[in-house]
C-alpha positions in Angstrom: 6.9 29.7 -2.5 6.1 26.6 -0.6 6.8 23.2 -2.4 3.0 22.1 -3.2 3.4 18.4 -1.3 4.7 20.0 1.6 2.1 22.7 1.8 -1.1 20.4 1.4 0.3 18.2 4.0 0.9 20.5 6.5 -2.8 20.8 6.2 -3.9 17.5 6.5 -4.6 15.6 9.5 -3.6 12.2 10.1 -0.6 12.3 7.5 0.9 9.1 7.0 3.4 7.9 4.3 7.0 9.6 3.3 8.3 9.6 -0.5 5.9 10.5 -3.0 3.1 8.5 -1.6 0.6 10.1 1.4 -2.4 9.0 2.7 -4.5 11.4 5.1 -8.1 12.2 6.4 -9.9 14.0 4.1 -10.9 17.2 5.2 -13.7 17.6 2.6 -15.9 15.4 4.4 -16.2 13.7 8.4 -13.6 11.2 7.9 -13.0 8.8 10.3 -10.0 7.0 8.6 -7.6 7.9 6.0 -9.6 8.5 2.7 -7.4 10.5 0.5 -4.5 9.5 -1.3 -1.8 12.4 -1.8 0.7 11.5 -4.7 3.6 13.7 -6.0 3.9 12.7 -9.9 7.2 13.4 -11.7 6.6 16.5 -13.3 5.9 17.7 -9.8 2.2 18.0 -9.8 0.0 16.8 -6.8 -2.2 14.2 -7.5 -5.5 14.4 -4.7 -8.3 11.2 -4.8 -10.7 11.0 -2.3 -12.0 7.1 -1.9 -15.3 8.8 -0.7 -15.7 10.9 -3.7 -15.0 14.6 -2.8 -13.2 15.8 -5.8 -10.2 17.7 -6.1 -11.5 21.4 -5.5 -13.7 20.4 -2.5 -10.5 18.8 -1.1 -8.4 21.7 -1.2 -11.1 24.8 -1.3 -11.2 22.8 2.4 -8.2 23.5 3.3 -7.9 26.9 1.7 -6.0 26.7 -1.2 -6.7 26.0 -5.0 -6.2 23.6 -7.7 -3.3 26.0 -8.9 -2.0 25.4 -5.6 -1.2 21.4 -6.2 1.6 22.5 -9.4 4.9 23.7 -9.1 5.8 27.6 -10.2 
């Protein structure tokens, strides 16, 4: 199984950032600029904010994955 930071950026556009902290386009909404903040916690979990306020599951249903999808196995 894919490691869940890799696999929700390699859906994004716009991807910018390296670590733990991402910043992309969001793809639940026309976004011009980068409006969603991608952050790896420590536990491993994906942590998704859109500035514009999509929320989480209109984020990544977007991008077809789930919310199950942003947690480690």
């Amino acid at each position: 199984m894919a490691d869940p930071l890799e696999l929700l950026l390699s859906r994004l556009d716009k991807v910018q950032g390296r670590g733990s902290r991402y910043k992309a386009r969001c793809p639940a909404h026309d976004d011009r600029g980068p409006s969603l903040s991608v952050t790896e916690g420590d536990d491993g979990r994906i942590l998704v904010h859109c500035f514009a306020g999509c929320d989480v599951h209109q984020v990544v249903s977007a991008v077809g994955l789930s919310v199950s999808d942003l947690f480690p196995p």
